[in-house]
N, C-alpha and C positions, 0 to 999 in steps of 0.2 A: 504494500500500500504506500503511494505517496500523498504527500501531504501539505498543503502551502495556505497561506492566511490573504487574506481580507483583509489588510489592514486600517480599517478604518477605526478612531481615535476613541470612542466610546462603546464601540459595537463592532468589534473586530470580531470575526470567524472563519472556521477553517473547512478547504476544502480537500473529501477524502476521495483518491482515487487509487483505484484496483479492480479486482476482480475476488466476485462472489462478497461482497460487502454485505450486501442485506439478511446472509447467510450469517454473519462475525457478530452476535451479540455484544462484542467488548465495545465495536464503532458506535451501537448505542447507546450504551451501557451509562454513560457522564449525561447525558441529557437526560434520559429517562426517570434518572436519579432525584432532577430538580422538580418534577413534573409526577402528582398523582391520578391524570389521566391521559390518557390516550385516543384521538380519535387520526382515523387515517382517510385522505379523499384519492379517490384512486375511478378508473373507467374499467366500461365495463370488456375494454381486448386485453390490459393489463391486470387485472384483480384474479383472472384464472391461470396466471403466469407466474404473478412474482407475491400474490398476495399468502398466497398459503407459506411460502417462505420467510415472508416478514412476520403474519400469525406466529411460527414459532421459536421464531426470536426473541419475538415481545414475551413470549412466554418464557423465555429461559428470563428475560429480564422483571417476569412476576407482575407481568402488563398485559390488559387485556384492552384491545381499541376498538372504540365504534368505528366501525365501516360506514362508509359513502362511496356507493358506488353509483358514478354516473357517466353518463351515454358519451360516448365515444366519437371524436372529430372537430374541426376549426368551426364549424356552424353552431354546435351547442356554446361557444365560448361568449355567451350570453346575462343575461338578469335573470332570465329563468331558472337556467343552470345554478347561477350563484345563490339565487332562493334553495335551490333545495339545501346545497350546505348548510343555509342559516335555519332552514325548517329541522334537519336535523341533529344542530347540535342545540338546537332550542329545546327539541321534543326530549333529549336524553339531558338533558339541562347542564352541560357544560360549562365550566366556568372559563373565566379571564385567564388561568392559568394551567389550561388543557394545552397540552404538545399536540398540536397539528402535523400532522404528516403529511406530505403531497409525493405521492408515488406515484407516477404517467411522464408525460410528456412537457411539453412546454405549453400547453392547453390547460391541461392538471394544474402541472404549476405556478401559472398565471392566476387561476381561477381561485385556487386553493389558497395563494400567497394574498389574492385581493378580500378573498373574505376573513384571514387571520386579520389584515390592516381594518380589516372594520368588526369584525365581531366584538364587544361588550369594549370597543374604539383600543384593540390592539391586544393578539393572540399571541404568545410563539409561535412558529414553524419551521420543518427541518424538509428542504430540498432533496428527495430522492431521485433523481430526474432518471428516466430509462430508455431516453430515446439520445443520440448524438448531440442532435441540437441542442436541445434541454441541459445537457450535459457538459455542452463547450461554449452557452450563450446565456439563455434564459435563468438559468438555475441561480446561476450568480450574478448578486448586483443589485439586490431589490425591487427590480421594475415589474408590478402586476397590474393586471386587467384586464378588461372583457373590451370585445369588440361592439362598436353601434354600428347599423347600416350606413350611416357616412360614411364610416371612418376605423380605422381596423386598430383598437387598441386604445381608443380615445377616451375609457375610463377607466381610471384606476389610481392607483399610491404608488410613492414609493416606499418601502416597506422590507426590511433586512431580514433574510431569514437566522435561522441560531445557528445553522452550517448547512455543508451540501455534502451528500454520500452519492457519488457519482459510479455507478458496479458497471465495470465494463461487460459483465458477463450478459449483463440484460441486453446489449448489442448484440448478441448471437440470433434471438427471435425477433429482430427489427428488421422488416420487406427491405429490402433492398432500396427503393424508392425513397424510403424514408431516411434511409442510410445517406443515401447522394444527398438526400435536403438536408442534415445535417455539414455534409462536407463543405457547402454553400459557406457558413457559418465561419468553420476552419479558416479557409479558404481568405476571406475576410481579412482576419487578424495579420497575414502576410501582406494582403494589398494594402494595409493602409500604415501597417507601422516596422515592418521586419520581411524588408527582400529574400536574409536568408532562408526566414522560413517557408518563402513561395519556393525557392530550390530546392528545399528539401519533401516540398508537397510532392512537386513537380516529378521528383523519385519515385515517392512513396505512396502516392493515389493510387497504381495498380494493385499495390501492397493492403492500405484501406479498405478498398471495397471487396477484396476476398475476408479481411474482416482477421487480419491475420492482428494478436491481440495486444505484440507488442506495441508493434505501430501504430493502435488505436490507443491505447494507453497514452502513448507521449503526445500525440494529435490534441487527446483533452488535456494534459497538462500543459502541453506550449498555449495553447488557447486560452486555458485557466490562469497561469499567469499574466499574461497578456489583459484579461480581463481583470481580474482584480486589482494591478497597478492602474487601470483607468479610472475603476470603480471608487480605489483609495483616492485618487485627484480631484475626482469631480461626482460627488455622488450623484447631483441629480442633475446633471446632466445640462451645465452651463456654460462649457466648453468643450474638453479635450471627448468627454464621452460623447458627444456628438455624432464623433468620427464612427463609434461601431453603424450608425443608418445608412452606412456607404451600400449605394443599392437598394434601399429598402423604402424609401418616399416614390420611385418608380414602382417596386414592388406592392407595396401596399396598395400602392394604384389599382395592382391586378388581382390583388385578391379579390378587393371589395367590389371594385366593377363585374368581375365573374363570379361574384358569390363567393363567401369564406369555404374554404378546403377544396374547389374545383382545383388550384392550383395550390401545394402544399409550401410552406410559407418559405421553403429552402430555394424552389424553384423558381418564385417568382421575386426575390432576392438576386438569382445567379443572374436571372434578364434582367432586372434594375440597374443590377450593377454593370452590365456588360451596356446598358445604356447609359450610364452615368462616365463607363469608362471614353465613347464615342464623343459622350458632351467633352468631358475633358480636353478628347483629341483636337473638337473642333475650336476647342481657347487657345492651341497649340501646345498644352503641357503635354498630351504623351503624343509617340509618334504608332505611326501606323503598325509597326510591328509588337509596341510592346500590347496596342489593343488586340491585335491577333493572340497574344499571350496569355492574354487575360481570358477571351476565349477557348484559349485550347484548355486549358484548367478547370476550366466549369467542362469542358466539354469531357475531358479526362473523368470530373465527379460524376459521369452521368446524368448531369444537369442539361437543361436549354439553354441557347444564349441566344436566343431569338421570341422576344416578345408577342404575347396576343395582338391583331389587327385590330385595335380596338377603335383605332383614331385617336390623333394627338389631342382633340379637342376633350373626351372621353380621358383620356390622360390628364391632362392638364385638369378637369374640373377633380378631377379624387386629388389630384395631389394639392390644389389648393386648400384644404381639411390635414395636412400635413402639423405634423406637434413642432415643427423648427419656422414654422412662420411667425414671424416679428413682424409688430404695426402693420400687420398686411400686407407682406413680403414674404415670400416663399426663398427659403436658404436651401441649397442643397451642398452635399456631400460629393467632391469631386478627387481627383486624383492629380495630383504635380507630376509624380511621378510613381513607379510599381514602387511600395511600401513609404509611401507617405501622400496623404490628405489630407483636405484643407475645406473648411465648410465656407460656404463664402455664399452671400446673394445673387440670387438665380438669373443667369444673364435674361436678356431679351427674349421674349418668348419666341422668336421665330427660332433661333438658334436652339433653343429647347429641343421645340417640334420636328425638327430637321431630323437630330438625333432619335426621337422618337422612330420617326418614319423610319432613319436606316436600317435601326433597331429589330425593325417589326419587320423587314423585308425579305425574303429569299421562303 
C-alpha cells in the first residue's frame, strides 16, 4: 500500500492506494474507531461486487452499516437520488457523527460527498472510489454535487472527505469503457503540468488498458499527487485548481446537450480537450504536431477525439452555464504548451467556433 497526504492546514488526509484495501480491516480500523455508526451509499452494479467484502470488514471492525443502495449511472446524479440518502438516514435516525461511506464511482461519490456537506449541515465521509476516474480525480479534493438540466455539476459544496481508500483491485470488474474514461483523467494531469508524465503514458497506455496492476497503481498515484499539491494550493478553486477543467467546459457541453451518461464523462472530457487543444493551436501556442499528440493519446486510451455535430451555437449556449464565468465572461482552460496551462478569457467567439467545427469534423 502507498500512501500520500492532502495536505491541507486544518483538514489534512490521507490517500490509500493498493490492492485488495477494502478487504484490510486495519485501512479502517482508525476511523471507524472515532465513529459509533456506520452507514454506507453505494449503486446498485457495485453493492453485488464489493459490498459483501466491505460487510465483512466492518464486521471484523465490530460495525454494522446501513446500506443505500441506489440506481446506477450519470442521469440519476440528481435531487431525487440525493432525497433518498437523506430519507434514509433520517428513517434509521443517524446522527451528525455517522461515518459515511461512499463506495461507487464518481457518481456515488459526488452524490454521497454532497449529502455528508448537508446532512444535520456536515457528516464525515471516507472516499472509496472503485472506478479509475473516481480514483485519480473525483475522490480527492472535496468537490460534490449533483447535476441540473442546465448544467452538469452546478450544485453542490465543497466539502473534505476524512480520506480516500482507492483498491486497485476493484479495476479488475470495470468495462473496459469505463476504464478509457478514466484514462481521460490521467491523461490530464501530464497535459497540463508534467510533460514527463505524458512520456511515460505514452509507454505505458498499452500497459493500462490490459489493466496490468503495477502500472495502474503508479497511474493513481502520479495522478494522486499531482492532485493533492493542487488541492493543498487552492482548495476551492481560485486559481491554480482551475487548471484540472482543461477539457471539461467543452465536455460538459456534451454531456448535458446529449443527456447525462449518453457520453461517459471521460469521453466527452478526451473531445473537450482535444478541442480546447485546437483552440490553443489557433492563439498559436501549440503547433500542429504537438495537437496530433494530444490526439494520439486519447486515441491510445480508447477514447474519441472527435466531438458530437452538435453545432457550435449548441456548444456555445451549454458552455455559457460554465462555473469559470466571471461578470459574464466565459474563461477557459487552454494549453501554452504539452504540460503546462493557462486559464485565460475566452477569445472571440468566432475563433471558438472555428475550433468547435474542426473538432466535430471527419
Amino acid at each position: 500500500m502507498r500512501t500520500l497526504t492532502v495536505p491541507l492546514v486544518d483538514r489534512a488526509y490521507e490517500i490509500h492506494i493498493g490492492r485488495d484495501l477494502l478487504s484490510r480491516p486495519e485501512c479502517l480500523a482508525s476511523q471507524l474507531a472515532r465513529h459509533a455508526s456506520v452507514a454506507v451509499v453505494t449503486n446498485t452494479t457495485v453493492a453485488p461486487l464489493y459490498l459483501p467484502t466491505l460487510r465483512q470488514t466492518l464486521a471484523v471492525c465490530d460495525r454494522r452499516a446501513l446500506e443505500i443502495v441506489l440506481p446506477d449511472g450519470e442521469a440519476y446524479k440528481n435531487w431525487q437520488t440525493l432525497n433518498q440518502v437523506f430519507d434514509a438516514l433520517l428513517e434509521a435516525h443517524c446522527e451528525r457523527e455517522t461515518l459515511l461511506l461512499a463506495l461507487g464511482g464518481g457518481v456515488i461519490g459526488d452524490t454521497a460527498g454532497f449529502a455528508a456537506a448537508c446532512y444535520q449541515r456536515g457528516m464525515p465521509f471516507l472516499q472509496l472510489p472503485t472506478t479509475l476516474l473516481a480514483q485519480v480525480d473525483s475522490s480527492v479534493g472535496g468537490k460534490t454535487a449533483i447535476n441540473h438540466p442546465l448544467g452538469k455539476n452546478m450544485i453542490g459544496a465543497f466539502y473534505q472527505p476524512q480520506g480516500v481508500l482507492a483498491d486497485i483491485a476493484t479495476l479488475d470488474t470495470l468495462p473496459d469503457r469505463e476504464l478509457s474514461a478514466g484514462l481521460a483523467e490521467v491523461i490530464k494531469y501530464g497535459l497540463i503540468r508534467d510533460a514527463d508524465f505524458l512520456d511515460w503514458l505514452e509507454i505505458s497506455l498499452p500497459g493500462l488498458r490490459a489493466r496490468n496492476a503495477t502500472l495502474l497503481e503508479e497511474a493513481v498515484y502520479r495522478a494522486c499527487c499531482h492532485k493533492a499539491e493542487i488541492v493543498a494550493a487552492d482548495e476551492r478553486e481560485k486559481g491554480e485548481r482551475a487548471l484540472l477543467n482543461l477539457g471539461h467546459t467543452f465536455g460538459h457541453a456534451i454531456e448535458t446537450e446529449l443527456g447525462y451518461g449518453v457520453w461517459l464523462h471521460g469521453e466527452a472530457v478526451a473531445a473537450g480537450t482535444v478541442m480546447a487543444a485546437r483552440l490553443s493551436a489557433r492563439l498559436g501556442w501549440l503547433a500542429g504536431a504537438e495537437v496530433a499528440r494530444v490526439e494520439a493519446l486519447f486515441t491510445a486510451a480508447g477514447l474519441p477525439v472527435r466531438g458530437p455535430k452538435l453545432g457550435e451555437t449548441r456548444y456555445l449556449g451549454r458552455m455559457r452555464h460554465d462555473k469559470k464565468v466571471q461578470a459574464g465572461k466565459l474563461r477557459l482552460v487552454l494549453l501554452k504548451t504539452l504540460g503546462k496551462a493557462v486559464v485565460r478569457d475566452a477569445p472571440e467567439t468566432e475563433v471558438i467556433a472555428a475550433a468547435i467545427r474542426e473538432s466535430c469534423a471527419g
